[in-house]
matplotlib code that plots the C-alpha trace (Angstrom):
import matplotlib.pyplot as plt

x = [111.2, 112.2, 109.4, 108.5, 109.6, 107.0, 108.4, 108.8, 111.4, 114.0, 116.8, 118.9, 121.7, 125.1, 128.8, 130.9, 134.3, 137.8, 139.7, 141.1, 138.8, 137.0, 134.0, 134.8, 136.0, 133.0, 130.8, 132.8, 132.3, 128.5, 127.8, 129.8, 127.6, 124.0, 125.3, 125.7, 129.0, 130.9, 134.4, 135.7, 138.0, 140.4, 140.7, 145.0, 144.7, 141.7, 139.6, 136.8, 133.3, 132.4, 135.6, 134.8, 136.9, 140.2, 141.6, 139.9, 141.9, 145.4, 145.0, 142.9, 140.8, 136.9, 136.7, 133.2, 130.0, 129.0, 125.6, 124.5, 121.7, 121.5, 118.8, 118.9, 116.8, 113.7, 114.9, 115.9, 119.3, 120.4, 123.9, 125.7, 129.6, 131.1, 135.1, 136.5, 138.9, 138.0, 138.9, 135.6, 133.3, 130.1, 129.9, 129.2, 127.2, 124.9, 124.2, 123.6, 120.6, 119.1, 119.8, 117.9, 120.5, 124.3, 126.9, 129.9, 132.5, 136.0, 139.5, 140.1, 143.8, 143.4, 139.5, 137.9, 140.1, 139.1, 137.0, 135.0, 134.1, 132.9, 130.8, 129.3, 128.6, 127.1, 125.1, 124.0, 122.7, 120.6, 119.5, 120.4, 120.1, 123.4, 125.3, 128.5, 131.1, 134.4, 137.0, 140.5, 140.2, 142.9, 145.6, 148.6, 147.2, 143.4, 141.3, 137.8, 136.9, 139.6, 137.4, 134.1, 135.3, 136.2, 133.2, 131.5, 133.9, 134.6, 132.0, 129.3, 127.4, 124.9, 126.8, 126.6, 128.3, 125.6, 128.9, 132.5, 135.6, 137.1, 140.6, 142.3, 145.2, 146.3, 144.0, 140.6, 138.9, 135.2, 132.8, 130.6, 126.8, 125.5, 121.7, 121.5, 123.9, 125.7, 129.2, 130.1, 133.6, 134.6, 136.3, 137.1, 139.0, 135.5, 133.5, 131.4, 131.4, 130.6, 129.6, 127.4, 128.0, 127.0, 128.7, 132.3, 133.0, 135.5, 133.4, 130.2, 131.2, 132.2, 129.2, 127.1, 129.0, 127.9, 124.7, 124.2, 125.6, 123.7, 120.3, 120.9, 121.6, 118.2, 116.6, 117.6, 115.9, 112.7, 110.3, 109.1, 113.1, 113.3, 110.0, 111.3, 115.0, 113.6, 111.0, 113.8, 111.7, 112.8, 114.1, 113.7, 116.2, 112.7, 112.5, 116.1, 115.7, 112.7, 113.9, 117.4, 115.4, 113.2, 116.0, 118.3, 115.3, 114.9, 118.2, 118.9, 121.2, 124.1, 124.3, 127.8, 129.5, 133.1, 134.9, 137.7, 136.0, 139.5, 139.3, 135.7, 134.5, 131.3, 130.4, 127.0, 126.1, 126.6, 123.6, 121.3, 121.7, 121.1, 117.9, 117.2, 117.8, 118.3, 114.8, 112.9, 111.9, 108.3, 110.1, 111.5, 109.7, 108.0, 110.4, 109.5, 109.3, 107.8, 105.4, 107.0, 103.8, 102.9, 106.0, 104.2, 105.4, 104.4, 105.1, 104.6, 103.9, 105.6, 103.4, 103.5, 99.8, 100.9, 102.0, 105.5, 108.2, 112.3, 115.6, 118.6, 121.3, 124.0, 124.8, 127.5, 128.6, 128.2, 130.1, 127.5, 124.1, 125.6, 124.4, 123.0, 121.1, 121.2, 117.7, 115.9, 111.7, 110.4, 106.6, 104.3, 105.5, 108.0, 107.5, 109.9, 108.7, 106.6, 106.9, 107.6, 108.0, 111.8, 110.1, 114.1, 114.5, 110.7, 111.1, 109.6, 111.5, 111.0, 112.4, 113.8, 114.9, 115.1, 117.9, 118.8, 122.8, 125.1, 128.5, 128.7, 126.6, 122.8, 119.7, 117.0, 113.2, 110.2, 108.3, 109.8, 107.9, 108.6, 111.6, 114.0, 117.3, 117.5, 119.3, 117.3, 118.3, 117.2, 117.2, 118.3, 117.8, 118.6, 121.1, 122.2, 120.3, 117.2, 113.7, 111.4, 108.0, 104.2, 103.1, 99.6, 101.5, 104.5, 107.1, 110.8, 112.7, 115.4, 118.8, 121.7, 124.2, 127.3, 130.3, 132.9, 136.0, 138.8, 141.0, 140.4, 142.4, 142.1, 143.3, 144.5]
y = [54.6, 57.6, 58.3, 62.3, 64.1, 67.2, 70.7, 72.1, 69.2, 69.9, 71.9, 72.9, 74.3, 74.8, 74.6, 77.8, 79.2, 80.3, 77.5, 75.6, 76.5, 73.1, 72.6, 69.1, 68.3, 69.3, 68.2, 64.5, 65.2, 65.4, 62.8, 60.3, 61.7, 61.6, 57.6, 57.9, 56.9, 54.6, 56.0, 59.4, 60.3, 63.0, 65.7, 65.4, 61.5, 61.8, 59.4, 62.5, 60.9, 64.8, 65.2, 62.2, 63.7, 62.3, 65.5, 66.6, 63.6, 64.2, 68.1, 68.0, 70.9, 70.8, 71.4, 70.6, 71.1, 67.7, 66.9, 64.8, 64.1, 63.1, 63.0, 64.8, 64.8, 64.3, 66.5, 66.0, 68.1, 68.2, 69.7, 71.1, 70.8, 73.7, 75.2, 77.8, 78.5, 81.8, 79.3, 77.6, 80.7, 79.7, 76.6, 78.5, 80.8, 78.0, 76.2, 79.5, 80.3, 77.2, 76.9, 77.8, 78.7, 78.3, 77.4, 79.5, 78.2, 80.4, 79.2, 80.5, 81.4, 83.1, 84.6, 86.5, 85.9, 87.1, 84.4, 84.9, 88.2, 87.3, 84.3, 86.4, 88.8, 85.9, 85.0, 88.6, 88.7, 85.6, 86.7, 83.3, 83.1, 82.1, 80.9, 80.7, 77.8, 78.9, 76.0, 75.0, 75.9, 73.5, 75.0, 77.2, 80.5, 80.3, 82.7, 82.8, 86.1, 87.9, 85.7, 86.9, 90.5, 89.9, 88.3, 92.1, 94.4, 93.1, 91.3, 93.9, 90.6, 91.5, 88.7, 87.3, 83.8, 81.5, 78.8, 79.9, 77.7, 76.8, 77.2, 77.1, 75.4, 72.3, 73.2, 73.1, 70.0, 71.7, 74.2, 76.8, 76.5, 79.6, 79.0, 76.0, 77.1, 74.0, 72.9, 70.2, 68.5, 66.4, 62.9, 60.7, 61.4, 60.6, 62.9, 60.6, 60.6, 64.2, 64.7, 67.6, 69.8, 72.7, 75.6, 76.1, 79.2, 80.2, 80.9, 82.2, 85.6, 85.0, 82.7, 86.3, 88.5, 86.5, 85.9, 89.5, 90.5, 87.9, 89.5, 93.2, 92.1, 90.1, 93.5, 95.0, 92.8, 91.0, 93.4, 90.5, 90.1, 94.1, 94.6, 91.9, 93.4, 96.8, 95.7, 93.5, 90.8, 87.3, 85.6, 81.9, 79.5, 79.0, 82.8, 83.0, 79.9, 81.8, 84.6, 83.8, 81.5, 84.2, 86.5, 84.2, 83.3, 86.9, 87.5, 89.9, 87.7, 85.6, 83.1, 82.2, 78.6, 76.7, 73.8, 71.9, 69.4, 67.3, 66.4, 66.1, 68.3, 70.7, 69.1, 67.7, 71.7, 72.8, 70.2, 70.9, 74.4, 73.7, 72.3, 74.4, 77.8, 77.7, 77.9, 75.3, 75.8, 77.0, 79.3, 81.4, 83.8, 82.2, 81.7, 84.1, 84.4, 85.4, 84.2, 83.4, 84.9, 88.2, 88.6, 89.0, 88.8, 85.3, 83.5, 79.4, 78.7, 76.0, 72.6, 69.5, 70.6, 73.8, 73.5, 71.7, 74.6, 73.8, 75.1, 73.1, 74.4, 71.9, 69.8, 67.1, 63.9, 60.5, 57.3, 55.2, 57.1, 59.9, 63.5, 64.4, 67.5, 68.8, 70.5, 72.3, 71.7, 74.6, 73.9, 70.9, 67.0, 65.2, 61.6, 59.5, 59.1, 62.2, 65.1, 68.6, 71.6, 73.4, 77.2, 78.7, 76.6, 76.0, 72.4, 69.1, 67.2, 63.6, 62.7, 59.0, 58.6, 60.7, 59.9, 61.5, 61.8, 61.0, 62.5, 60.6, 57.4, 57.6, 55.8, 56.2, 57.5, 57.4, 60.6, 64.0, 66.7, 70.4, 71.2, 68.6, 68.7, 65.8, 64.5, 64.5, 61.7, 61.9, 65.4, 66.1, 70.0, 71.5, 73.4, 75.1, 77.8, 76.8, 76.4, 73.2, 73.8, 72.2, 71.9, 74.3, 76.2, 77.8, 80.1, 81.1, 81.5, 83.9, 82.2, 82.7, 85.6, 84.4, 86.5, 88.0, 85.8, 87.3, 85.4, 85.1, 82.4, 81.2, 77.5, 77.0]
z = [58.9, 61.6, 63.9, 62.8, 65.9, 67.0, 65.2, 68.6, 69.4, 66.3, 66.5, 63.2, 64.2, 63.0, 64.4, 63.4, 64.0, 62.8, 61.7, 64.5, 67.3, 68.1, 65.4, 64.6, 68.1, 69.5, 67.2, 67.8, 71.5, 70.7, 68.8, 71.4, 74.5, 72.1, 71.4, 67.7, 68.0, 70.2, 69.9, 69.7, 66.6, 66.4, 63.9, 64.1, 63.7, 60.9, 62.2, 63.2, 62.4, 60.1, 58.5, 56.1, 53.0, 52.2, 51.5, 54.7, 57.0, 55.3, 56.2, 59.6, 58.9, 57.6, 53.7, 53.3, 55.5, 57.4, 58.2, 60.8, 63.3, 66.9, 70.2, 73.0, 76.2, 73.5, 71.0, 67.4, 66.7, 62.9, 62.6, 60.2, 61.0, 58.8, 57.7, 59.7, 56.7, 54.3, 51.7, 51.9, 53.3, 51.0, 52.7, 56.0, 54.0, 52.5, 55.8, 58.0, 55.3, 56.4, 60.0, 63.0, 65.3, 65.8, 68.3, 68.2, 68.8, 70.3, 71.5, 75.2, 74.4, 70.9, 71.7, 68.8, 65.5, 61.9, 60.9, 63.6, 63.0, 59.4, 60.7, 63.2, 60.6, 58.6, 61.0, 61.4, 57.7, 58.3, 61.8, 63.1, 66.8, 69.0, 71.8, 72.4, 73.6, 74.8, 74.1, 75.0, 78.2, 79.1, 77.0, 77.9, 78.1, 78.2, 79.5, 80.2, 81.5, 78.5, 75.8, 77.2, 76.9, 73.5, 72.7, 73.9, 72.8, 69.6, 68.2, 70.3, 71.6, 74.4, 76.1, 79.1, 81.1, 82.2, 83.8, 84.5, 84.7, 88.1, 87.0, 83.7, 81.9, 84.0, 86.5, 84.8, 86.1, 87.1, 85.6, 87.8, 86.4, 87.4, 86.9, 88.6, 91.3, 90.6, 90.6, 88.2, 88.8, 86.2, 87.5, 84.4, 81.5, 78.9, 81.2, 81.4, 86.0, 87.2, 90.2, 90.8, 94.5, 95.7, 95.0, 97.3, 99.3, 97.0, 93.8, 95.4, 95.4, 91.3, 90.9, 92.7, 90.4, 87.2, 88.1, 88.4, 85.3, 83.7, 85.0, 84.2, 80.5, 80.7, 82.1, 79.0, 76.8, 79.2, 80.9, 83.4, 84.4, 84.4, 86.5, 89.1, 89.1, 90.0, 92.2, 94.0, 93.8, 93.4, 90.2, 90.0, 87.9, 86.1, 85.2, 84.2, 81.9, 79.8, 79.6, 77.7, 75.8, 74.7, 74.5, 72.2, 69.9, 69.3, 68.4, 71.3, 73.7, 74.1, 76.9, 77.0, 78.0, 78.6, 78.2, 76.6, 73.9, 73.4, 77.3, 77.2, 79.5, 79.4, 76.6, 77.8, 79.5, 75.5, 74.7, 77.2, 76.0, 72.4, 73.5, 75.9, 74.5, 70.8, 68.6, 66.8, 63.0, 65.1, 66.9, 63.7, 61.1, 58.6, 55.3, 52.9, 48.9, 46.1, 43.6, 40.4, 37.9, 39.7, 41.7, 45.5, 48.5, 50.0, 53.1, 54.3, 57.6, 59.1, 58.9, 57.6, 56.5, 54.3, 50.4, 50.0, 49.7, 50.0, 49.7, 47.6, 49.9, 48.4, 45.6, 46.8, 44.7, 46.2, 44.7, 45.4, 45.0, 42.2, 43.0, 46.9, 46.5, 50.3, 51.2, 54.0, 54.1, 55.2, 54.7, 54.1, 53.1, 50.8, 50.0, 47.8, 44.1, 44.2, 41.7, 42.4, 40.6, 41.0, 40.6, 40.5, 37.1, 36.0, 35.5, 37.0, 39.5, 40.3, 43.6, 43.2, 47.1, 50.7, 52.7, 56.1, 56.1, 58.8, 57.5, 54.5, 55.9, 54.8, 56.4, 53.9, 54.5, 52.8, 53.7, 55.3, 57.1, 57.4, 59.6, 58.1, 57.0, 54.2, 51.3, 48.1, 45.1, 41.7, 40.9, 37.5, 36.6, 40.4, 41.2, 44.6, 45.8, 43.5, 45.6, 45.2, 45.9, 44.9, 41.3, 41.9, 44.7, 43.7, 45.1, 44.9, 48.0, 48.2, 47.5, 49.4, 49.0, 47.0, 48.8, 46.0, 45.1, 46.7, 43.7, 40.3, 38.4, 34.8, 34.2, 30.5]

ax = plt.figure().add_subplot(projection="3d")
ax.plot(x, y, z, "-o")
ax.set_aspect("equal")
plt.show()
């Protein structure tokens, strides 16, 4: 049995993108550096740990939405690995309904394409709270500072670098952190050796530039950061820190990083970010619903403590276990051979097993707490989108918005 990790120190958050801009690299990169795995895959060889499908590995793009779970300086980070390609939209649909926060991730030589613009408006509906991870920096081309202006101009992010690269293409070896007034230089090919200087002559005046930038679009959103700015007091690294994290929890911000995932670098910077920045299921509004017999307005707090209430999110087959219904606890305590009541169906449920996935490897649990992302076995009336909740406590939580087919077929 999993230790239950304090609310405060999860994080469900989600990898989106257009096709072909890094997810399932960086989500690889992640799970090597957290010590899940011990070897890297590639998407283009189909050996990536989240693209798990057959049809997935012969195609090298992401077909179906991977869930997995990893540490982090302390904290618990469940992610959801979703499809860049329109094809598969729901499934980016379904998991940003149930996630806390997202990483977006762009290529540095193609910038803001479609299917960015309809995850970011995706993530818009759901008021899920971003950062952003520009990737590729390696490749012919790139551009950081073009990207970031995209990232402004196009998808109207208040948007600001918290790193820049030293160089791109060829050249792209180091990363600028601009909070710490750090300079990382990568030496090994796993990124695994960085050493970690102060700042040369030759960026400061960038590193000045940034660091500016980045406080004026603070100002705009934290009155302690405004009052200091204006005062011309000084801001501490410490000041900076609370503020985007205050700033990104309330939707208002968007700290913006580099990299290039496939040569490992920046990688780690995108972690401590996750944790550092992006909210814990404590640090969003309260999921909201309504009661099934008089049709209120109701709300559950986050706590293990509060009455039971979940989302079904996803319905996947398993050949070993049969159905996985994919679920999100947003209030009180699930233990394996309970009942519960599925409000969106009005039937009893009896859940036969919990498992917590990793891609499509599963380490079974007996009991899960608010918070969790988890696999649920046994279900046989639930459907996606359908709310489980306590038997004297009920509730419905609104479902997820099904987006129009652009295709109809008929198959005779």
């Amino acid at each position: 049995m999993a230790d239950i990790t304090p609310l405060q120190d999860v994080r469900n958050i989600g990898i989106i993108a257009h096709i072909d801009a890094g997810k399932t690299t960086t989500t690889e990169r992640i799970l090597y550096y957290t010590g899940v795995i011990h070897k890297m895959g590639t998407v283009d060889e189909g050996n990536a740990t989240m693209d798990w499908m057959e049809q997935e590995q012969e195609r090298g793009i992401t077909i179906t939405a991977a869930n997995t779970t990893c540490f982090w300086k302390n904290k618990k980070i469940n992610i959801i690995d979703t499809p860049g390609h329109v094809d598969f939209t729901m499934e980016v649909e379904r998991s940003l309904k149930v996630l806390d926060g997202a990483v977006v991730v762009l290529c540095a030589t193609s910038g803001v394409q479609p299917q960015t613009e309809t995850v970011w408006r995706q993530a818009d509906r759901y008021k899920v709270p971003r950062i952003a991870f520009i990737n590729k920096l390696d490749r012919l081309g790139a551009s950081f500072d073009r990207v970031l202006g995209e990232i402004k101009d196009r998808l109207g992010a208040n948007a600001a670098a918290i790193q820049f690269p030293n160089s791109s293409e060829e050249n792209f070896n180091g990363i600028v952190d601009i909070i710490e007034q750090q300079y990382r230089v990568y030496k090994d090919d796993l990124g695994n050796e960085i050493q970690i200087i102060d700042i040369p002559e030759e960026f400061k005046a960038k590193t000045q530039e940034f660091r500016h930038e980045l406080i004026e679009r603070l100002a705009d959103v934290d009155d302690e950061i405004a009052e200091k700015y204006l005062e011309d007091r000084e801001i501490t690294k410490e000041d900076i820190k609370k503020a985007i994290r205050q700033a990104v929890v309330n939707n208002e911000f968007l700290p913006v990083l580099c990299g290039s995932s496939l040569k490992n670098k920046g990688v780690q910077m995108v972690l401590d970010a996750i944790a550092d920045y992006l909210p814990s299921p404590l640090d969003v509004p309260p999921i909201a619903g309504t009661d099934p017999s008089t049709k209120e307005k109701i709300t559950r707090e986050v706590s293990a403590k509060a009455p039971m209430s979940a989302l079904v999110f996803k319905v996947a087959t398993d050949p070993y276990v049969g159905k996985l219904f994919y679920t999100r606890i947003y209030s009180g305590t699930i233990k394996q051979g309970e009942q519960v009541y599925n409000s969106s169906e009005q039937k009893k449920e009896r859940i036969a097993k919990i498992v917590v996935m990793h891609a499509n490897k599963q380490e079974i649990v007996d009991k899960v707490e608010a918070g969790e992302i988890v696999a649920l076995v046994g279900l046989k009336e639930s459907k996606s989108g359908n709310t489980l909740c306590a038997l004297d406590h009920k509730i419905i939580i609104e479902n997820m918005k099904i987006p129009e087919p652009v295709v109809s077929m008929s198959i005779e």
